[in-house]
C-alpha positions in Angstrom: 95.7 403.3 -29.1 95.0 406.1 -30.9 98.8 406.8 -31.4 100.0 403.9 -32.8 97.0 403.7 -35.1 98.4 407.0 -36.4 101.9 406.2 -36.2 101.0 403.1 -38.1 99.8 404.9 -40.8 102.8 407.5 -41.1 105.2 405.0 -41.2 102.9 403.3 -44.0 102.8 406.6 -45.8 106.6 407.1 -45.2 107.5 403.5 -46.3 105.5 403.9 -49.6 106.8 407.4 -50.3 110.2 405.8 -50.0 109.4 402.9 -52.2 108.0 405.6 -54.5 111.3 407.8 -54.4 113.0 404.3 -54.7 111.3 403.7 -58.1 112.0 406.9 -59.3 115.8 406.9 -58.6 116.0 403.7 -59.9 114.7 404.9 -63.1 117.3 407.1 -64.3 120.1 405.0 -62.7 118.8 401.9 -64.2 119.2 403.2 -67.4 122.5 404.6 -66.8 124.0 401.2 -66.0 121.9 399.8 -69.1 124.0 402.1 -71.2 127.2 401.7 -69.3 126.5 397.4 -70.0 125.4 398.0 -73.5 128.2 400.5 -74.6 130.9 397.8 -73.1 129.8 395.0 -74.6 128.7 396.4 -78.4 132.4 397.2 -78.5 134.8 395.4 -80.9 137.6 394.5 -79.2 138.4 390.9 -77.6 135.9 389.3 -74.8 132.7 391.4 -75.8 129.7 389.9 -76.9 129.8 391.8 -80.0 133.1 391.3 -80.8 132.7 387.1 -81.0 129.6 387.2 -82.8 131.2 389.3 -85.1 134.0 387.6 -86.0 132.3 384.3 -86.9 128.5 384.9 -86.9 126.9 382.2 -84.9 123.6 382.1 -87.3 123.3 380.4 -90.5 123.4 382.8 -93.6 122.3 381.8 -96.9 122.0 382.9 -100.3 119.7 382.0 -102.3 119.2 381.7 -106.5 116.4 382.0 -108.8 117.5 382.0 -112.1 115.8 383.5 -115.4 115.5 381.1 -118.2 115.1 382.1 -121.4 111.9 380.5 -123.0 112.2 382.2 -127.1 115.9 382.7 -127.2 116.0 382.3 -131.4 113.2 384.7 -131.6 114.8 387.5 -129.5 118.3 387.2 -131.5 116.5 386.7 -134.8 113.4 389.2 -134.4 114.6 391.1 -131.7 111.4 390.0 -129.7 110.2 390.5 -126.5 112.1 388.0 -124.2 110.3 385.3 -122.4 111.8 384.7 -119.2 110.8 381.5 -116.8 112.0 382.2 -112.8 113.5 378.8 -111.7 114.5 378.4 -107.9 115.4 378.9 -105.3 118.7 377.0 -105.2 120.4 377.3 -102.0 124.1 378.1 -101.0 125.4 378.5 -97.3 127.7 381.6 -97.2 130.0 383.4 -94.4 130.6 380.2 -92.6 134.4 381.3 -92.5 135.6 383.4 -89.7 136.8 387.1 -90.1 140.5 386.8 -91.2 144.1 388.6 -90.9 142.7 390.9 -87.9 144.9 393.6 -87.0 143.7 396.4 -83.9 145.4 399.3 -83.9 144.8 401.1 -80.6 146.0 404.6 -82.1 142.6 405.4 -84.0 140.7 402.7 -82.1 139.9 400.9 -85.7 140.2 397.2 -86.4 141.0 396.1 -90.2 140.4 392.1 -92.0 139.3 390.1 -94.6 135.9 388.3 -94.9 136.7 384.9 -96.7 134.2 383.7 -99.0 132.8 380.5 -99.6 129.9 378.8 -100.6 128.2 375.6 -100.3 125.5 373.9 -101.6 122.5 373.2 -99.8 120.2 370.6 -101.8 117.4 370.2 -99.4 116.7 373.6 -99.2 117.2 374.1 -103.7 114.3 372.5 -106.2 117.1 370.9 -108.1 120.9 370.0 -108.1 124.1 372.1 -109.7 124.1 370.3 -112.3 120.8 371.7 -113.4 120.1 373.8 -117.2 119.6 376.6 -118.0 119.3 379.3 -121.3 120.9 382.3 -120.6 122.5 385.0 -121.9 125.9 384.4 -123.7 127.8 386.8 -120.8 131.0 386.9 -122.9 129.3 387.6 -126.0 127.0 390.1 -124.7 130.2 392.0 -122.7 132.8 392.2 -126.0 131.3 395.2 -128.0 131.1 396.9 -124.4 134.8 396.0 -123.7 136.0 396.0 -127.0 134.7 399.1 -129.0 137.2 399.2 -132.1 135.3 398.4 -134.8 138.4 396.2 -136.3 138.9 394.2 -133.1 134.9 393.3 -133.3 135.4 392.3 -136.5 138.2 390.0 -135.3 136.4 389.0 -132.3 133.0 388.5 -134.5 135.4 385.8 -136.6 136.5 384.1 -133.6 132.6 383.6 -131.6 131.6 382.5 -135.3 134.8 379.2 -135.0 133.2 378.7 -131.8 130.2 378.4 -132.4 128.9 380.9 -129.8 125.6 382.7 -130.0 123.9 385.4 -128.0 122.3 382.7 -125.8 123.5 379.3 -124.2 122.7 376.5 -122.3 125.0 376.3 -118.4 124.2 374.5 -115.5 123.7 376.3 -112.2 127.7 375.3 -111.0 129.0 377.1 -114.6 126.4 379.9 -114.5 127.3 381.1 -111.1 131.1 380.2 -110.2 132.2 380.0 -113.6 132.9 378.1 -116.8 135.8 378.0 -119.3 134.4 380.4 -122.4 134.3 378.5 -125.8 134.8 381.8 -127.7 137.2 383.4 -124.9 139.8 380.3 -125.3 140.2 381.3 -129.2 141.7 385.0 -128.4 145.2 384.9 -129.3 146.2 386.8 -126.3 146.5 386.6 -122.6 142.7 387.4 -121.0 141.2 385.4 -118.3 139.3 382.5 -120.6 136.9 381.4 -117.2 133.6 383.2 -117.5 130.5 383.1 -114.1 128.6 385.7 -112.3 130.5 385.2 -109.5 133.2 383.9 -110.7 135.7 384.3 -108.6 134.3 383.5 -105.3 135.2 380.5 -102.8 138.5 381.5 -101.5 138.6 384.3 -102.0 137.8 387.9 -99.9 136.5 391.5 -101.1 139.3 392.9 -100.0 140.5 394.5 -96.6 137.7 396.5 -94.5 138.6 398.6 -91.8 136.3 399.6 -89.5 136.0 402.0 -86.3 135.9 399.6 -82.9 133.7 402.1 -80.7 136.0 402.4 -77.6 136.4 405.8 -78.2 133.3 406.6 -79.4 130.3 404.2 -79.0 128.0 405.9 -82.2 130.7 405.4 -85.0 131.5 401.3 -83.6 131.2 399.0 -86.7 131.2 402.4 -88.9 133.7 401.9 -92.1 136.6 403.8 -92.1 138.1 402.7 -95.4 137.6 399.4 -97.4 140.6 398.1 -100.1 142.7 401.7 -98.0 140.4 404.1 -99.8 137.8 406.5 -98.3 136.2 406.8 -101.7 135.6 404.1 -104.4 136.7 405.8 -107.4 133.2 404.8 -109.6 131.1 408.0 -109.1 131.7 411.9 -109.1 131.6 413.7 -105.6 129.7 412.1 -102.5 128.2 409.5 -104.1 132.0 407.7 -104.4 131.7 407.8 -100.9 131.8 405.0 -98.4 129.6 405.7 -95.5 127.6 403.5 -92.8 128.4 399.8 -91.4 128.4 396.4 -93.2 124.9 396.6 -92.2 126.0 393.6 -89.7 126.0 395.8 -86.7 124.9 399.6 -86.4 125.5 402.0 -83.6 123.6 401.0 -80.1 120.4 403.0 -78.6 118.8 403.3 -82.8 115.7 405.3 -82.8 112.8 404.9 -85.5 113.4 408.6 -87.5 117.4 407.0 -88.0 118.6 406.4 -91.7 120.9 403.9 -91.9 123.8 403.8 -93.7 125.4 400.9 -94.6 128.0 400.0 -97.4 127.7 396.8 -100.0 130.6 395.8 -102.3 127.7 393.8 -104.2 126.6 396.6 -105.6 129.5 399.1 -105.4 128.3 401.8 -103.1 126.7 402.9 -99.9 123.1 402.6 -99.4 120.6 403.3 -96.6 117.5 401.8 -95.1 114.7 403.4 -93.3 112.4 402.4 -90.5 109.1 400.3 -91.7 107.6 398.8 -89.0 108.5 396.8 -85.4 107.9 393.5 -85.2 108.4 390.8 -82.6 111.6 388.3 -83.8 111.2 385.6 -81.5 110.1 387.2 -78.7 112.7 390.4 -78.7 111.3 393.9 -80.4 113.2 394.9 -83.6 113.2 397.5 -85.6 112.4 397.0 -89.2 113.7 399.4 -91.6 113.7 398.7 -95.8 115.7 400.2 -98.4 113.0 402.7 -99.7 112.1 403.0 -103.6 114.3 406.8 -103.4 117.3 404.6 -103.7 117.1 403.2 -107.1 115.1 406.2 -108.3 116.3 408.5 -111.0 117.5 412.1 -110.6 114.1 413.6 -111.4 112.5 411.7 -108.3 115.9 412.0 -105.8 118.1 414.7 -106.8 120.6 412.8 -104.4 121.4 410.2 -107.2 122.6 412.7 -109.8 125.8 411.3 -109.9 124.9 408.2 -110.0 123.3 409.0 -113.3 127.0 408.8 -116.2 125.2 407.5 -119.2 122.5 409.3 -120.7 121.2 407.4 -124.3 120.1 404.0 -122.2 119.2 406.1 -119.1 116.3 407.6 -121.5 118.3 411.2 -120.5 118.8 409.5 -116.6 114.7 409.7 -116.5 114.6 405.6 -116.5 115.0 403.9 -112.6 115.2 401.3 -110.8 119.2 400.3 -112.2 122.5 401.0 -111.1 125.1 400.7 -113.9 128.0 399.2 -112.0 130.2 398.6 -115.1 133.2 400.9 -113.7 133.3 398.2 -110.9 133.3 394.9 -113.0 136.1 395.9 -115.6 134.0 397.5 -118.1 131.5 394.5 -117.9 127.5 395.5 -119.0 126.4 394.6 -115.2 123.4 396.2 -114.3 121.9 395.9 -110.3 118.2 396.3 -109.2 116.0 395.0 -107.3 114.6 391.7 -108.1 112.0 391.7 -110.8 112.4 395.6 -111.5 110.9 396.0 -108.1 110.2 400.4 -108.1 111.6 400.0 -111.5 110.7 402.4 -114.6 108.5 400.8 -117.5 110.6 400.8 -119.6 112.8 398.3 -118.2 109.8 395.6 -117.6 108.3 396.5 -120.9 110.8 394.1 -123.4 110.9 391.4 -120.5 107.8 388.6 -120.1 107.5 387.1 -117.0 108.5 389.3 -113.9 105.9 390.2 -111.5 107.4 392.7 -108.9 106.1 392.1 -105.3 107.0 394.8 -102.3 106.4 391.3 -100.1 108.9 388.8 -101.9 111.5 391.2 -103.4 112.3 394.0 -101.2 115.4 395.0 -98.8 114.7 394.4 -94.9 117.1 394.5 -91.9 115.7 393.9 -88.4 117.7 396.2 -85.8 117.4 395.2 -82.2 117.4 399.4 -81.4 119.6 398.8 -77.9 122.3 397.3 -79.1 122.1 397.9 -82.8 123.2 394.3 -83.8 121.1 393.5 -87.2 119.1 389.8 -86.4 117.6 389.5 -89.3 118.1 390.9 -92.8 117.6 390.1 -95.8 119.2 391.2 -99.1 117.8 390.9 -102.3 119.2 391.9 -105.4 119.0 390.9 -109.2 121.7 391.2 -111.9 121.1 391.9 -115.1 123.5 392.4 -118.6 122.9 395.3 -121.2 123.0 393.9 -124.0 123.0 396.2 -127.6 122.8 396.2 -131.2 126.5 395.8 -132.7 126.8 395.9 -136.3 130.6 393.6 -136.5 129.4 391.3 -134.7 126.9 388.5 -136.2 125.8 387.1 -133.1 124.3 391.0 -132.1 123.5 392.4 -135.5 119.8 391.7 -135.8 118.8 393.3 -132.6 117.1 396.6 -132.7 117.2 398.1 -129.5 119.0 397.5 -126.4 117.9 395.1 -123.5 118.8 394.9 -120.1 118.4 391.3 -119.5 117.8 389.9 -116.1 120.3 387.0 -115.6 119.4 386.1 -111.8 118.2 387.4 -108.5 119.4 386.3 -105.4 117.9 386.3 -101.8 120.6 386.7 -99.1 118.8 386.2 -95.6 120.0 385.3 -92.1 117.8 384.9 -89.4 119.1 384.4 -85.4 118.7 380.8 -84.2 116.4 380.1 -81.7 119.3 379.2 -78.7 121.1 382.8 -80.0 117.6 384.1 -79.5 117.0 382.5 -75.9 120.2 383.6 -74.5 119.9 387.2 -76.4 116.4 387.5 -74.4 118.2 386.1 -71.2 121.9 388.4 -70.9 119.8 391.5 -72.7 116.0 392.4 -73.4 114.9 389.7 -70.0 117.0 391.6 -67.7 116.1 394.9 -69.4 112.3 394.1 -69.1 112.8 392.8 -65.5 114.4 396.1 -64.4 111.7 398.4 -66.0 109.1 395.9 -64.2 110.9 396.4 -61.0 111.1 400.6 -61.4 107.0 400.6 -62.5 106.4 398.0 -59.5 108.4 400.3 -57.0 106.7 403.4 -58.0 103.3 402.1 -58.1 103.2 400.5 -55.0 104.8 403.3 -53.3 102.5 406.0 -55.1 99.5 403.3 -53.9 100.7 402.8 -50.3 101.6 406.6 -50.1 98.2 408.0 -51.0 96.2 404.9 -49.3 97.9 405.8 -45.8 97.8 409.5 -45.9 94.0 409.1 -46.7 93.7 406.8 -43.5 95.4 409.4 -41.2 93.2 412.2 -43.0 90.5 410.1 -42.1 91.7 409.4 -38.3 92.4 412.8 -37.4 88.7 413.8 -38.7 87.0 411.6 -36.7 89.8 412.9 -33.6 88.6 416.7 -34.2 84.4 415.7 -34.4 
């Protein structure tokens, strides 16, 4: 009796120690086959997960407008005033509904090179108006022709022909001409060959940013999604030494396995160079732990605050000596064209760009840069890119329309809100195929070793016990 009271309890003790060593092992290997799952199917190459959500993304993107209308447009041209600025949106668009296009793999540096088609459409239950809503806005080809045109002969020429037609340096468009263009009044006059169509995206539906080529991960899983060259260059030929370089993702998809003291790096043709984001916060997206990181204030700030964007400082009279922040001058990227990008409303910008402008109110909350990383498998299932453009405008003495000013202005046009956010089927079968079976493993190793630790200890305590009372 006595015997197989004992023997009961070894075998109890050996059965728990064996779930125990079970849960331990599993550990280690569960994890390996986690990574060995994850690093097949983040892959881009034909039949991976990754690879068809990346060639069409199966979530809604959309872009969103708020545009800034001019309330004292005669004042500010006559006085050189403060200008009064009114945000009107949002107006919606749905963008990257069109799938990846010319795809070519090459197998011989594991990279795979397309085209992103672009196209926009409009969205009126998700705007406050229609297209056809106006606005007062900057005259963009008035404002751009001293910039392009710096003979003092041609502006007196060009002055002559924006008087016959009847330009000024503001005007009335409606959303449609503002953004995707509009024939220019003054523009149609030159007596030579230029392109007379004027918009701040103008050219856009059907057409692509040119050819990206990006690193498919077979060969090695950290650099998959990573740029290799975009339009067959390495280096964009806007900036002096590294900052002309293209480095990071599309910010669509990162590396798998990202950990919170990452930077990442991730390229945008909107703006003309690489930028980088780092970690904020986690958060719960429907159910699956992300990864929030932001684009921090260091990357709009001005040499004296982030010796890193030196070079990204080539004009020294309106950059106040590069002191003033919070603007990239992307000129050398739009054909000599005054464009200016920030963040919307100035946001981390230097006084003296909100100083001349009434009516932006900067909020962290509204108006920053987000992208929500699931860490395992780096795919981005959220974001949210905000940007604003603006148009230096400056005193020029040939040209009427121009004369009176005083100072220079960089005049906020629009801002826009690109955001994507994963459906909530995506979400349900991301949390089935990924993070459920990931969660259900881990439960499994913690339930293994605990009730093997539990029944290990519980049974050697009972024999302990038995042979005590044996020996007394």
């Amino acid at each position: 009796m006595g015997c197989d009271r004992n023997c009961g309890l070894i075998a109890g003790a050996v059965i728990g120690a064996v779930l125990a060593v079970f849960g331990g092992i599993l550990m280690p290997v569960g994890d390996m086959l986690i990574e060995k799952t994850i690093k097949k199917e983040v892959v881009l190459e034909e039949g991976t997960i990754a690879y068809k959500n990346w060639v069409k993304t199966g979530t809604d993107v959309y872009r969103q407008f708020w545009i800034f209308d001019v309330q004292n447009p005669q004042e500010v041209a006559v006085n050189s005033s403060n200008i009064k600025v009114k945000q009107r949106g949002p107006y919606t668009y749905r963008v990257r509904f069109l799938a990846k296009d010319n795809i070519t793999h090459d197998s011989e540096d594991n990279t795979v090179s397309f085209v992103q088609p672009h196209g926009a459409i409009f969205e009126p239950s998700m705007s406050v108006g229609t297209e056809d809503d106006t606005f007062t806005v900057l005259n963009l080809a008035v404002a751009a022709a001293p910039h392009i045109y710096q003979n003092a002969f041609v502006q007196v020429v060009l002055n002559s022909l924006i008087k016959k037609s009847k330009s000024s340096m503001f005007q009335t468009r409606t959303l449609k001409e503002l953004l995707w263009g509009y024939k220019d009044p003054f523009l149609s006059l030159v007596p030579y060959p230029i392109s007379t169509t004027v918009g701040v995206f103008y050219p856009y539906n059907n057409t692509a940013d040119g050819v990206y080529k990006v690193f498919n991960g077979k060969d090695n899983i950290n650099k998959v999604g990573i740029i290799d060259s975009y339009k067959g260059k390495r280096n964009l030929s806007y900036w002096p030494s590294y900052c002309d370089m293209i480095n990071g993702t599309d910010a669509a998809t990162f590396p798998p396995f990202v950990e919170k003291s990452q930077v990442l790096q991730f390229f945008s043709a909107d703006i003309c160079r690489s930028a980088y984001a780092i970690f904020g916060s986690e958060i719960d997206l429907k159910g699956i732990p992300v990864y929030r990181f932001v684009l921090p204030a260091k990357a709009f700030a001005s040499p004296v605050q982030n010796p890193d964007n030196e070079c990204f400082c080539t004009e020294k009279i309106i950059s106040k000596n590069c002191t003033s922040y919070g603007v990239l001058d992307i000129s050398k990227c739009k054909e000599g064209k005054p464009v200016y990008i920030s963040l919307p409303h100035f946001l981390h910008g230097s006084h003296d760009l909100l100083e001349p402008i009434e009516g932006l109110n900067p909020s962290e909350e509204e108006h920053s840069t987000f992208l929500d990383v699931e860490p395992i498998t780096g795919f981005t299932l959220q974001f949210a890119k905000r940007l604003q453009v603006n148009i230096l405008v400056k005193p020029a003495k040939k040209i009427e329309a121009l004369k009176s000013l005083k100072r220079h202005y960089i005049i906020p046009i629009l801002w826009l809100n690109e955001t994507a956010t994963i459906g909530d089927e995506k979400a349900k079968m991301f949390r089935s195929q990924v993070t459920g079976k990931i969660k259900l493993l881990g439960l499994v190793e913690k339930v293994l070793l605990s009730v093997g630790v539990v029944m290990f200890v519980a049974f050697m305590i009972s024999y302990c016990a038995c042979r005590s009372k044996r020996v007394k």
